[in-house]
CHARMM internal coordinates of N, CA and C (Angstrom, degrees):
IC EDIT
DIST 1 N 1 CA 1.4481
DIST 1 CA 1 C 1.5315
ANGL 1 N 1 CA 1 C 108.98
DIST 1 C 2 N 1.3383
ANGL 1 CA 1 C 2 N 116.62
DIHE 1 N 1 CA 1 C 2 N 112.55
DIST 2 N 2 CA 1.5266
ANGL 1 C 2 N 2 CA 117.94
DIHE 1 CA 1 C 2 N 2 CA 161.49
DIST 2 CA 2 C 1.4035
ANGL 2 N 2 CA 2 C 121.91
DIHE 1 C 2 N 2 CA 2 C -39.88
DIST 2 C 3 N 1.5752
ANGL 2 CA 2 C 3 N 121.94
DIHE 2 N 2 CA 2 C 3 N 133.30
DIST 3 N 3 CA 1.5189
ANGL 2 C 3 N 3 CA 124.61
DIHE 2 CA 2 C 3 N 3 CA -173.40
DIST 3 CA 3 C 1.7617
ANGL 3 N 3 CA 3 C 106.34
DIHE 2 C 3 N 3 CA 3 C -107.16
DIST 3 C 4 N 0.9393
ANGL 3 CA 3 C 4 N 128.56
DIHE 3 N 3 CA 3 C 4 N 137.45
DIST 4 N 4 CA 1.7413
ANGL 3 C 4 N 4 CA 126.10
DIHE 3 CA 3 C 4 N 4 CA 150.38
DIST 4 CA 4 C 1.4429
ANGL 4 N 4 CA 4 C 103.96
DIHE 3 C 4 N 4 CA 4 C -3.79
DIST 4 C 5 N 0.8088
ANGL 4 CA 4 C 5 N 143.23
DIHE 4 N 4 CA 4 C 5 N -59.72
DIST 5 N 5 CA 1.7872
ANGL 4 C 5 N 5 CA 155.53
DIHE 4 CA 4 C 5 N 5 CA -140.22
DIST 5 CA 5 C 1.6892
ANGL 5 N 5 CA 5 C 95.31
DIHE 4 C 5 N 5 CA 5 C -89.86
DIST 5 C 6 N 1.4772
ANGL 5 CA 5 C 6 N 113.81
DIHE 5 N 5 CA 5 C 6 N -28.60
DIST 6 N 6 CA 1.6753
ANGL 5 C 6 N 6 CA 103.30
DIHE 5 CA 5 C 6 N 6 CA 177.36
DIST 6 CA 6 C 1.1216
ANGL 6 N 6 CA 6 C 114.16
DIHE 5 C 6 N 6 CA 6 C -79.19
DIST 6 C 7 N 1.5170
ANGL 6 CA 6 C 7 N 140.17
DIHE 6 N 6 CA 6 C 7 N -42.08
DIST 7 N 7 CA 1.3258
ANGL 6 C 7 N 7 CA 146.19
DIHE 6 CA 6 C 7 N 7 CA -163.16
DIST 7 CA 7 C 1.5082
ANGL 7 N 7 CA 7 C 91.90
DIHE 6 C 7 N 7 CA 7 C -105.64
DIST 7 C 8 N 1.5289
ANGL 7 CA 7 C 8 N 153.76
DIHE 7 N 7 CA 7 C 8 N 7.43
DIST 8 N 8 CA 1.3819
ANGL 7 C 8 N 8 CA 108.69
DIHE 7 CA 7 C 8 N 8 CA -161.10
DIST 8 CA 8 C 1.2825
ANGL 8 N 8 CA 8 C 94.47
DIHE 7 C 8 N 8 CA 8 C -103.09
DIST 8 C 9 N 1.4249
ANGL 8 CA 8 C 9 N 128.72
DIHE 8 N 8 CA 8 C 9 N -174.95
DIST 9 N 9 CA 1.5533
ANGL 8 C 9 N 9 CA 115.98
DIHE 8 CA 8 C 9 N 9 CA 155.77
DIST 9 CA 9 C 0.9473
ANGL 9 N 9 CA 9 C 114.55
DIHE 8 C 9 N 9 CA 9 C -110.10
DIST 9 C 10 N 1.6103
ANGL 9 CA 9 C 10 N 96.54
DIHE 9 N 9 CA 9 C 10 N 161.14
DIST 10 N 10 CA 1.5371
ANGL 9 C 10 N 10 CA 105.18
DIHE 9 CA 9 C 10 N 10 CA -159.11
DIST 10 CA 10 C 1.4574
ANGL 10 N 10 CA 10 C 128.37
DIHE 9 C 10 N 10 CA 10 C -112.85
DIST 10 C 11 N 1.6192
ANGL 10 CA 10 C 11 N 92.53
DIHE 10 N 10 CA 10 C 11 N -1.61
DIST 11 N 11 CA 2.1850
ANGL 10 C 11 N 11 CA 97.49
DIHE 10 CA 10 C 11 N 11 CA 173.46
DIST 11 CA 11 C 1.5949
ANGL 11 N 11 CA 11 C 81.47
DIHE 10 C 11 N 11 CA 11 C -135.30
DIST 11 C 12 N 1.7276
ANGL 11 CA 11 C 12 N 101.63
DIHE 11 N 11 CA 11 C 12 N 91.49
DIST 12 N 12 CA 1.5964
ANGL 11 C 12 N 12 CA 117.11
DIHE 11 CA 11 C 12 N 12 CA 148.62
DIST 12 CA 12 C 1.5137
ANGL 12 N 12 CA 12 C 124.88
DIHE 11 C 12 N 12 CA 12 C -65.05
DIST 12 C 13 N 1.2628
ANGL 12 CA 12 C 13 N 141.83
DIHE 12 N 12 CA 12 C 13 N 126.09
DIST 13 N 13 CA 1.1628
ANGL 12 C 13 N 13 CA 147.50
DIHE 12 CA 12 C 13 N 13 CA 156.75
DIST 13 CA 13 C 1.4815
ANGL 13 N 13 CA 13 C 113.30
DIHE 12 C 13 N 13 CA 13 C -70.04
DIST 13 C 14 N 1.1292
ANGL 13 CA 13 C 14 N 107.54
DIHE 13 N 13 CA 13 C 14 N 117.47
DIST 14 N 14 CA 1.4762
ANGL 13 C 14 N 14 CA 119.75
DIHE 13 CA 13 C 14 N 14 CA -176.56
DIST 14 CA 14 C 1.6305
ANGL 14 N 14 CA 14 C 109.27
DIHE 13 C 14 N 14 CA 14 C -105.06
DIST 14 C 15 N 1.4739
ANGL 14 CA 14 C 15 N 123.89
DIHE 14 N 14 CA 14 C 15 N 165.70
DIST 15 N 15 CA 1.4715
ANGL 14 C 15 N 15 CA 133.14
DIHE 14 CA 14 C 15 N 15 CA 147.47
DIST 15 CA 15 C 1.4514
ANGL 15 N 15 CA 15 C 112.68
DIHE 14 C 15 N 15 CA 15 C -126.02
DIST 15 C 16 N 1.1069
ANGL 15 CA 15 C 16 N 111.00
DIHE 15 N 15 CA 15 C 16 N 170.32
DIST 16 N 16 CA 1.2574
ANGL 15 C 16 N 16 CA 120.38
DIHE 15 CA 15 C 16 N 16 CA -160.04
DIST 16 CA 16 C 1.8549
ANGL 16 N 16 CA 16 C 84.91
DIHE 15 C 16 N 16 CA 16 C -109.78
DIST 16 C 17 N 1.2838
ANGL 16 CA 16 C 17 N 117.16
DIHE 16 N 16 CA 16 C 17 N 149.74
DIST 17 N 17 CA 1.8274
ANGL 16 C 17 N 17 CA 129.04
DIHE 16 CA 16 C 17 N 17 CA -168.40
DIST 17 CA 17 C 1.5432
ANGL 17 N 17 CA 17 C 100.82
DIHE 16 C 17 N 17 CA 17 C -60.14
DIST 17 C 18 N 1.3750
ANGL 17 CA 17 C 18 N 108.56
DIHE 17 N 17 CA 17 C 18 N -55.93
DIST 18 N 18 CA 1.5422
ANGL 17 C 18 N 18 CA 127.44
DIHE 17 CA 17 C 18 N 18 CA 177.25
DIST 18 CA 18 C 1.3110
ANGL 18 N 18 CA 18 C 112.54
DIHE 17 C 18 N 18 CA 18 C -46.61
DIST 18 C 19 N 1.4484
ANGL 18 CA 18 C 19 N 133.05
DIHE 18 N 18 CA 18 C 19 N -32.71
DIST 19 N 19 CA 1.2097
ANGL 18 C 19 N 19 CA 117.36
DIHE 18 CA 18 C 19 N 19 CA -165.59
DIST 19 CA 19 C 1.6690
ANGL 19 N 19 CA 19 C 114.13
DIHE 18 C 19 N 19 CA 19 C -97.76
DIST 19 C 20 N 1.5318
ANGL 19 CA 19 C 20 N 106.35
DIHE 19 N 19 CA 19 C 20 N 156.65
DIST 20 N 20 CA 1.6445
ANGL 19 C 20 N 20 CA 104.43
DIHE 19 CA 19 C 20 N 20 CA -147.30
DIST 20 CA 20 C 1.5966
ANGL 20 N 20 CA 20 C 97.48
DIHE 19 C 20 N 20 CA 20 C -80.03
DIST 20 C 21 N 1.7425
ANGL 20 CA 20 C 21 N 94.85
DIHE 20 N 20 CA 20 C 21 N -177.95
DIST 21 N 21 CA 1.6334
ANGL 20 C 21 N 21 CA 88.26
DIHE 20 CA 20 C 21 N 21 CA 167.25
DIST 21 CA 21 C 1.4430
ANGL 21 N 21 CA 21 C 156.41
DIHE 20 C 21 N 21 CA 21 C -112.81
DIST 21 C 22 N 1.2172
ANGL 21 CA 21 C 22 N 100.66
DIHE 21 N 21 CA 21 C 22 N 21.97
DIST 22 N 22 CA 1.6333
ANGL 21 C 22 N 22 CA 133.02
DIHE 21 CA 21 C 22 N 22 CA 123.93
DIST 22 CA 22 C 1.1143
ANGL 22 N 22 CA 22 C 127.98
DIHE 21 C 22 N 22 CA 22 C -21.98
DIST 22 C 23 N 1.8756
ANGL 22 CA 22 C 23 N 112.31
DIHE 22 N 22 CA 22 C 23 N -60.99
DIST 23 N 23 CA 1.1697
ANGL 22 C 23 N 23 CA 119.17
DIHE 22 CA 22 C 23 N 23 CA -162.29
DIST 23 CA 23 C 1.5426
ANGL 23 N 23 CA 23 C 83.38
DIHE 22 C 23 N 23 CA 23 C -90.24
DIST 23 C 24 N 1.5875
ANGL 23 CA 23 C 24 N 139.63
DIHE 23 N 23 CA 23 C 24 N -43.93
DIST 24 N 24 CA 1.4214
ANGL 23 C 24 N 24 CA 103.78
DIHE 23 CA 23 C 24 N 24 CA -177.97
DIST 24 CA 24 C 1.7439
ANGL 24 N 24 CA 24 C 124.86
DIHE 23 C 24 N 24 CA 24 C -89.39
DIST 24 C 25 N 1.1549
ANGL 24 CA 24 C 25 N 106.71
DIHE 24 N 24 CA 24 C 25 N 9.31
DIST 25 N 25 CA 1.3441
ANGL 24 C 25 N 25 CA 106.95
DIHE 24 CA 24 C 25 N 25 CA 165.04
DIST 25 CA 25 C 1.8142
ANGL 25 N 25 CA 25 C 96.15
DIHE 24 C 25 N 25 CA 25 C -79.89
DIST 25 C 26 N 1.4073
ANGL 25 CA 25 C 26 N 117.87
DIHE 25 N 25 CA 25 C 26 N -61.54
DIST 26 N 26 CA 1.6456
ANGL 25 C 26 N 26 CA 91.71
DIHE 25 CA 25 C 26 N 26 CA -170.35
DIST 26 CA 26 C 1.6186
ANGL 26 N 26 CA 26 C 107.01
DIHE 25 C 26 N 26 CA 26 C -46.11
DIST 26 C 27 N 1.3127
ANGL 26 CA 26 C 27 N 114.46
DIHE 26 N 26 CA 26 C 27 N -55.44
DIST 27 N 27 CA 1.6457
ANGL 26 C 27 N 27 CA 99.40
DIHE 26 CA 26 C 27 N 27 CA -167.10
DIST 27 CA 27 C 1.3013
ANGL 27 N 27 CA 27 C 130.48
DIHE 26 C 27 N 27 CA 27 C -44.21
DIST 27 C 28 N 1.7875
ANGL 27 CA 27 C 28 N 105.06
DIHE 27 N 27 CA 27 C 28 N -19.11
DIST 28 N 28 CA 1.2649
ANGL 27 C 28 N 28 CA 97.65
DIHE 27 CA 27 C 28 N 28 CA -173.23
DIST 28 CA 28 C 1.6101
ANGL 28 N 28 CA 28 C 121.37
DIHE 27 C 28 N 28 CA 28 C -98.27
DIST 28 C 29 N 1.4679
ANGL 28 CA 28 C 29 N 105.42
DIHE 28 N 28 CA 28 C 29 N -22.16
DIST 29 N 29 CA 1.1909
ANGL 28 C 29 N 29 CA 127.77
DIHE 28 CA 28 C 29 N 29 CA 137.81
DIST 29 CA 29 C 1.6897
ANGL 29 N 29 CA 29 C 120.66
DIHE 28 C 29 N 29 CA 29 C -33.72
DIST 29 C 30 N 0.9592
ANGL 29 CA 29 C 30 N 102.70
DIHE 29 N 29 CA 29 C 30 N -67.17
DIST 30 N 30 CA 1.8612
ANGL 29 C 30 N 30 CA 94.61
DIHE 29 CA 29 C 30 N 30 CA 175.78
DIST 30 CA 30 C 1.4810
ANGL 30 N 30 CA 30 C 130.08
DIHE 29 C 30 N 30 CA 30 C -70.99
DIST 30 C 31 N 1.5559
ANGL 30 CA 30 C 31 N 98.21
DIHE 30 N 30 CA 30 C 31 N -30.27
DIST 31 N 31 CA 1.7318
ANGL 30 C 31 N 31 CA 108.57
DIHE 30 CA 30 C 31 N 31 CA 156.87
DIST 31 CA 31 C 1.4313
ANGL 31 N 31 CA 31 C 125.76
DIHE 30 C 31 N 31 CA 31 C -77.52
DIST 31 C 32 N 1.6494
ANGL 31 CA 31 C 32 N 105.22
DIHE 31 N 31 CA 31 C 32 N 1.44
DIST 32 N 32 CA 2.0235
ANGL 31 C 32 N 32 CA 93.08
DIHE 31 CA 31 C 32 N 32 CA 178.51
DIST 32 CA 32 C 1.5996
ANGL 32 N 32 CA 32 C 100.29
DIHE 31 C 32 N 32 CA 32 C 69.92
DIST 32 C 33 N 1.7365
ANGL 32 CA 32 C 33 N 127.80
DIHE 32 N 32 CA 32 C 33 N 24.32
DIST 33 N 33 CA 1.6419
ANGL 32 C 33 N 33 CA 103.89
DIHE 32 CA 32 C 33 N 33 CA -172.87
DIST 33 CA 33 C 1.2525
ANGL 33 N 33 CA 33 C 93.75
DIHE 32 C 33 N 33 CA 33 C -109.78
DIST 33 C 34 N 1.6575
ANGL 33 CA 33 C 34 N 133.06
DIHE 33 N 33 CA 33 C 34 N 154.01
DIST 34 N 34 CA 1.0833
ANGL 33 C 34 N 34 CA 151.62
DIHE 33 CA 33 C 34 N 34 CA 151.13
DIST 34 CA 34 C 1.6973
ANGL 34 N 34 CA 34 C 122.41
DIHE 33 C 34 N 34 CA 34 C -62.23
DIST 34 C 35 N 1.9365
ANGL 34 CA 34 C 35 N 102.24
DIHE 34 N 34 CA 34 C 35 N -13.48
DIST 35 N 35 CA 1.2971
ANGL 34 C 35 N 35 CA 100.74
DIHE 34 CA 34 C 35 N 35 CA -161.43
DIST 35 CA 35 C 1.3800
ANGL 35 N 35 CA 35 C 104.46
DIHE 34 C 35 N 35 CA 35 C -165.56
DIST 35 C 36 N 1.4098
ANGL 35 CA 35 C 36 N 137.60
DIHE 35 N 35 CA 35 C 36 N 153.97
DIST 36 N 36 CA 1.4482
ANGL 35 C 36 N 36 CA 149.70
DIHE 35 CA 35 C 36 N 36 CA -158.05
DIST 36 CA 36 C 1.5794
ANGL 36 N 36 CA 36 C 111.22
DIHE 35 C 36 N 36 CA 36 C -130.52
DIST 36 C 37 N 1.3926
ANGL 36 CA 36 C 37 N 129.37
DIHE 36 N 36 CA 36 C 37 N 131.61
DIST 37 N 37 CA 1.4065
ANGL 36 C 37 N 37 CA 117.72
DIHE 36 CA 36 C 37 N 37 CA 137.09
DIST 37 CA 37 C 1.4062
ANGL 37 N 37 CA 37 C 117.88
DIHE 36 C 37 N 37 CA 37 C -79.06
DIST 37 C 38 N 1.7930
ANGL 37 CA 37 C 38 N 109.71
DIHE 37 N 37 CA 37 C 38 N 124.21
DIST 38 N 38 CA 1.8216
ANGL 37 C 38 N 38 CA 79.31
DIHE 37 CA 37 C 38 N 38 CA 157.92
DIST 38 CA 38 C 1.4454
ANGL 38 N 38 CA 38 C 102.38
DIHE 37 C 38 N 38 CA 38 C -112.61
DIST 38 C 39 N 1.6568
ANGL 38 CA 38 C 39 N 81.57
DIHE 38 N 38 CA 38 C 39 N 175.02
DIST 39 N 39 CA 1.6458
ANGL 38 C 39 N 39 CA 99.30
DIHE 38 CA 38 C 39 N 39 CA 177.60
DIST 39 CA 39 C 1.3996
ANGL 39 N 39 CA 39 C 106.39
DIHE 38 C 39 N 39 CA 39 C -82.19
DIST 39 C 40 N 1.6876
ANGL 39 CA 39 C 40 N 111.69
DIHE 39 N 39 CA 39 C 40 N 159.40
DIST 40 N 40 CA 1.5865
ANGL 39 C 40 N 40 CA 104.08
DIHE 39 CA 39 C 40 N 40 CA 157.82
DIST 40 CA 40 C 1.6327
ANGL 40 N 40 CA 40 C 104.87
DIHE 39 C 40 N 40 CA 40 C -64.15
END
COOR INIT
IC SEED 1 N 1 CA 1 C
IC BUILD
């Protein structure tokens, strides 16, 4: 049986809540990501 741990990924790019959105459009822009965690 496949676990969580086979499919998930495993170096998430995060932002922090505070930071503007600029700063996560560049990040995501420079990482190629479609998408962000932020932190509280």
């Amino acid at each position: 049986m496949m676990k969580a741990a086979d499919i998930m990924t495993q170096n998430v790019v995060t932002i922090r809540g505070s930071a503007t959105v600029a700063e996560a459009v560049k990040l995501m822009k420079d990482k190629g990501l479609r998408a962000l965690i932020v932190e509280p």
